[in-house]
N, C-alpha and C positions, 0 to 999 in steps of 0.2 A: 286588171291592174288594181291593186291594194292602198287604198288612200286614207288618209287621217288627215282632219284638220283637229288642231292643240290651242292652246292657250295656256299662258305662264301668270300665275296671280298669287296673291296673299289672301289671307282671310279677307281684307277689307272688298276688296275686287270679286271675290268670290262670288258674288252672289250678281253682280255684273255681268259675269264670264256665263254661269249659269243659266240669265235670261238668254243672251244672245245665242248659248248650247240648245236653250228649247227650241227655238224659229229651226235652229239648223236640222235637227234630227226631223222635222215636222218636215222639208223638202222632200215633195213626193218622186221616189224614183235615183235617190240621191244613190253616189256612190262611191261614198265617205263613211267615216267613223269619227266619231267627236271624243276626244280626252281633255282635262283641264291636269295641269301640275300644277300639285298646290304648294306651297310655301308654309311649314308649318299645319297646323292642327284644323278642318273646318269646323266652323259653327255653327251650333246644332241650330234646327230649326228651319233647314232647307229640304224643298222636294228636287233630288238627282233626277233628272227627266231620263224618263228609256233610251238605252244607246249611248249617253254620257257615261265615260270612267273619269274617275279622278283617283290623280296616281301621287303620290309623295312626289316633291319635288326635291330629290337629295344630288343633284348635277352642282351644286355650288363648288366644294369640293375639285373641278376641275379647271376653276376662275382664278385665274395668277393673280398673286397681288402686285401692287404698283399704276392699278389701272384706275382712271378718276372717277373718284364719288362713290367708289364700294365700298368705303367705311359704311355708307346707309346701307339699309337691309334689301331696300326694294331696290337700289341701283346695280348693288351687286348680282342679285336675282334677275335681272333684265339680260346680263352676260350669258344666265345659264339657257334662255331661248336654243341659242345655237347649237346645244349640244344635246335637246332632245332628242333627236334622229338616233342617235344611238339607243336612246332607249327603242326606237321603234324599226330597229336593224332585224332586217330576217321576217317582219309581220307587213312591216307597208311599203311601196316601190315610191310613192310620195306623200309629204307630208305639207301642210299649209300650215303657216304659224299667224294666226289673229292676235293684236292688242285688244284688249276685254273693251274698251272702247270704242265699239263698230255696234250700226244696224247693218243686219242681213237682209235688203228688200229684194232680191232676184236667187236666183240658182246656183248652187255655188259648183255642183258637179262638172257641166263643159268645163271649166278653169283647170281641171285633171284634167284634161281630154288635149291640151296642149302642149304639141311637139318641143321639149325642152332645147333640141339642137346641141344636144353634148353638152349643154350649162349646165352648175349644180344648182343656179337657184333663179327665180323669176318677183318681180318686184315691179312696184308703181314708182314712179318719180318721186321728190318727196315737195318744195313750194315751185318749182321748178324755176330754172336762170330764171325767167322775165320777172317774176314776184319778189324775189329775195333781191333785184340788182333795184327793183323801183323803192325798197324799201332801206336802199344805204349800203347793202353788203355785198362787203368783193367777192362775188362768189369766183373770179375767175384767181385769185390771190388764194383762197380757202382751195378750191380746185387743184391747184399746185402744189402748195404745202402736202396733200393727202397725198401725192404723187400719180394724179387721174387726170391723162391725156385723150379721152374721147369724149370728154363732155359731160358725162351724164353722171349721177348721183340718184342714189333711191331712198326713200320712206320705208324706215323697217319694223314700220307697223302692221306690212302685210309682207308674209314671205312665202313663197312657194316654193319648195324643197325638194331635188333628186335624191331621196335619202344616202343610197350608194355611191354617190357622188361626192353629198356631201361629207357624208363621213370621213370618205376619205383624204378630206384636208383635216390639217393638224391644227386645228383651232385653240391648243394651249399654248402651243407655239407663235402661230399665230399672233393673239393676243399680247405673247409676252416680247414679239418684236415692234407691235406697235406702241405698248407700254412704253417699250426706249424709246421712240420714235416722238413721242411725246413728249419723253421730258426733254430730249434733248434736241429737239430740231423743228418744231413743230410749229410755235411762237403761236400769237393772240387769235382765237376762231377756234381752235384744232379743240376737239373735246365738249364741243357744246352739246354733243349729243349722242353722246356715250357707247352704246354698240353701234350705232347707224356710223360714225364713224369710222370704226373699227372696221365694219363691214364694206365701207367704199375703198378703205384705205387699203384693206387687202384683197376683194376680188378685183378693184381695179379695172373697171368693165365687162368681167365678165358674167355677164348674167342678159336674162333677156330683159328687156320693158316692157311692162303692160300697161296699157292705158288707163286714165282714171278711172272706168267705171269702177276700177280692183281695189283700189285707195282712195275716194272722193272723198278730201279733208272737207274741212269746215269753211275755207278760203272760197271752195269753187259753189259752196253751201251761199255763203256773201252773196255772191256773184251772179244769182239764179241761173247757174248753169249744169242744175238736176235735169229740169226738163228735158234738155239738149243730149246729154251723157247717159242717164239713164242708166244710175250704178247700182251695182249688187251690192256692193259693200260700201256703206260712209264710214268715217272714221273721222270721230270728234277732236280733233287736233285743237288744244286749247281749254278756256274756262267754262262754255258753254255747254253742257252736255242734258240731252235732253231728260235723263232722269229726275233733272233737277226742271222739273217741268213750268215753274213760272219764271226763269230765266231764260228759257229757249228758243228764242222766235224763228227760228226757221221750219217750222209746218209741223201741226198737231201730228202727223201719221210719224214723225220722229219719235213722238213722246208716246204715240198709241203703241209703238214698238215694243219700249221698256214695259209700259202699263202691263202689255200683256205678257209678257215675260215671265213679270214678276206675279203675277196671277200665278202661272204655270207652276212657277218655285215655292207659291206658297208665301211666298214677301209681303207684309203688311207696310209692315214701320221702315222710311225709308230716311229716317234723320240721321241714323250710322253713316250714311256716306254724301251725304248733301255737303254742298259746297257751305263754309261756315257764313254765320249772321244771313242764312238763306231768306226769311223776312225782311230781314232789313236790305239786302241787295237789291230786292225784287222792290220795294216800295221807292229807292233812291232811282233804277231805273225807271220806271213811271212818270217819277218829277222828271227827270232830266227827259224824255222823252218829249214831255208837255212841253216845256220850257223850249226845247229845241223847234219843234213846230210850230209852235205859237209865238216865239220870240224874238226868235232868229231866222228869219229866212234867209238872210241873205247865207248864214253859213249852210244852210242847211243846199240852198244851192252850188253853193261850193262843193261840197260834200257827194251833190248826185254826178256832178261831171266828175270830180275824182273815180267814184262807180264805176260812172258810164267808161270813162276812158281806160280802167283797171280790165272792166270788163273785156273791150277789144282788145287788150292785149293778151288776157288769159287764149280768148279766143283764137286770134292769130298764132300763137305760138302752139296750141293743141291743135289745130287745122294742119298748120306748117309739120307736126310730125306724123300726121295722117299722110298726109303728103310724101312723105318722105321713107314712108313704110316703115316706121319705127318703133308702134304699137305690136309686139308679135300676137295676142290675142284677137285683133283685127287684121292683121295678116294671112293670119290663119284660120280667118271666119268664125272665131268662135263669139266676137264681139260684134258689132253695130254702132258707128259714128257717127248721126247726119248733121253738122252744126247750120245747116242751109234754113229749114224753116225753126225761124227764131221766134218766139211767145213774144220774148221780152225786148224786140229790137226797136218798137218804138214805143219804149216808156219815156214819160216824160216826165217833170218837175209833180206836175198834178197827182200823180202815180205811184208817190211812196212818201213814207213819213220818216224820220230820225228814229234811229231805236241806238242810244248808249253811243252815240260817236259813229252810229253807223247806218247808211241809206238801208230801210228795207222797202221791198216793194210793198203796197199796201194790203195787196190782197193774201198776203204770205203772212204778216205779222200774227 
C-alpha cells in the first residue's frame, strides 16, 4: 500500500510543518512519504530534510465562494486540505492530513495498516460532548443544526484519507451546499470552525474514530492524561505551543521536539513566529503564577478540585468508549488503552502549583 502523510501551510507555518517533516521521515521502517503544500513562495534559508516534497499549493481555485472567513488568506487555504487527494490520485492508496501544529512522539506507520471499513476517512474526536457541554455549549443544539444523528463529531486536525474514496465525493458541491446551509438555516454555533464543520456536516457519520492517541489536544495535555494514552501525535489546540518554549508548561520533551526540528531545518531565529509581546507574556505568567500560590489558596484549591473532577470525566467518557468499541484503531489492535494504573490518581492539593488560571501538576511545570 502507498501512503503520504501532507500538510497544508503558508510561508509562516513553513518552517513548523518542516520541523515536524524531520521526526517523521527519521521513523525507522516507516511506510509513508511526507509532502507539505505550500501557499505561495517558501523562504529562503530552510534545510528540506530527505524524503520531504513541497509542492505548490494551487487547490484554492476549487473553494466556492460564499463560505465563512475565506476573504482571509489562511482560512480559505484550510478549505483547500480536502482536496489534496487529487493531487495524490494514481500515486498513494492513503493519505494522512496533519495540522503543522503536532509533535510526532510514536510511529505513525500502523495508523496505514488500519482496516478503513468502506469509509473514505478516519478521525479523532475533537473536545469531545463531556468537555464542550461542562464548559456552557449545546453541543446537542450544534449537533442538530449540522444535521448529525449518531452522536459523534471529529477534530480535523488529523485526517486519514481513502484517497479513491475520497476523491470520489464531490467536495465543490459539497461545500457550496453547505455554504447555503449556512446562510440560510444554520443560526448561532454553525461556522465556528470552518472546514471541521463542513466536514461533520457532510459526511454525517461516516467515518471511523480513532482514539486519542491520533489527536491528543492540549485539553488531555491539562489533564496529565499523557501518561495514561500514550499518543503518537499531540496537537497543540490553542495559545500554547511549545515552540514558544517559555510559555509551555506542559513537559520539556514537548519543547525538545521543536528544538530539534528546528536544528534539523537549520532554524536559528525563531521570533518570526513567536506568539507577540513573547517577553512580556512569559514575565506576566511568572507573577500571576506567584501570586496564585502564594496568595491565594483558597482559589487555588478550588481550581485542583475543578481538575480533579474535569479529570474523571475526561476519563469516564474515554473508558466508556473503550468500552463500547468505538476507538477502531483499538479495535483493531493497532493501538493500546490501559487507563487502570493511574500515576496521577492520588494527587493531592500538596502536588501542584497555579500556572496562568490553571492546576499544573508540579513535577510537569
Amino acid at each position: 500500500m502507498r501512503n503520504v502523510v501532507y500538510f497544508v501551510v503558508n510561508d509562516r507555518f513553513l518552517p513548523i510543518a518542516l520541523a515536524v517533516s524531520s521526526a517523521l521521515v527519521r521513523e525507522p521502517g516507516r511506510n509513508f512519504d511526507v509532502a507539505i503544500l505550500l501557499d505561495g513562495e517558501p523562504a529562503a534559508g530552510y534545510r528540506v530534510p530527505d524524503g520531504v516534497r513541497i509542492l505548490p499549493n494551487d487547490l484554492g481555485r476549487y473553494v466556492p465562494e460564499g463560505l465563512e472567513n475565506t476573504g482571509a488568506a489562511w482560512a480559505r487555504m484550510s478549505f483547500t486540505r480536502m482536496f489534496a487527494p487529487m493531487v495524490f490520485a494514481g500515486t498513494y492508496d492513503r493519505a494522512l492530513y496533519l495540522d503543522a501544529d503536532v509533535s510526532v512522539l510514536g510511529p505513525v506507520s500502523p495508523l496505514f495498516e488500519m482496516d478503513m471499513r468502506g469509509l473514505p476517512l478516519a478521525a479523532g474526536e475533537g473536545m469531545m460532548d463531556e468537555g464542550a457541554s461542562q464548559h456552557g455549549f449545546d453541543v446537542g443544539l450544534y449537533k442538530k443544526r449540522l444535521g448529525i444523528t449518531d452522536g459523534r463529531t471529529f477534530n480535523s486536525g488529523l485526517l486519514l484519507m481513502d484517497v479513491e474514496k475520497w476523491n470520489a465525493l464531490d467536495h465543490r458541491a459539497m461545500l457550496q451546499s453547505y455554504a447555503a446551509f449556512k446562510r440560510e438555516s444554520a443560526g448561532p454555533g454553525i461556522g465556528m470552525s470552518g472546514d471541521q464543520d463542513y466536514l461533520n456536516f457532510s459526511l454525517k457519520g461516516a467515518w471511523n474514530c480513532l482514539s486519542p492517541r491520533w489527536n491528543f489536544q492540549t485539553f488531555l495535555l491539562r489533564l496529565e492524561l499523557e501518561s495514561l494514552i500514550d499518543p503518537a501525535i499531540v496537537h497543540y489546540v490553542g495559545p500554547r505551543r511549545p515552540w514558544d518554549a517559555r510559555l509551555f508548561p506542559f513537559g520539556d520533551h514537548h519543547i525538545a521536539f521543536y528544538d530539534q526540528g528546528f536544528e534539523r531545518i537549520g532554524l536559528k531565529e525563531r521570533s518570526g513566529f513567536r506568539a507577540g509581546s513573547y517577553h512580556w507574556h512569559a514575565f506576566c505568567d511568572q507573577l500571576r503564577q506567584a501570586v496564585y500560590n502564594h496568595a491565594m489558596p483558597a482559589r487555588k484549591r478550588e481550581m485542583f478540585e475543578e481538575w480533579s473532577r474535569m479529570r474523571r470525566v475526561f476519563k469516564r467518557a474515554i473508558q466508556s468508549r473503550l468500552d463500547a468499541g468505538q476507538y477502531q484503531d483499538v479495535v483493531q489492535g493497532i493501538s493500546r488503552i490501559d487507563l487502570s494504573d493511574d500515576p496521577f490518581e492520588a494527587t493531592g492539593i500538596e502536588d501542584v502549583v497555579y500556572y496562568r488560571k490553571r492546576i499544573r501538576v508540579r513535577a510537569a511545570v
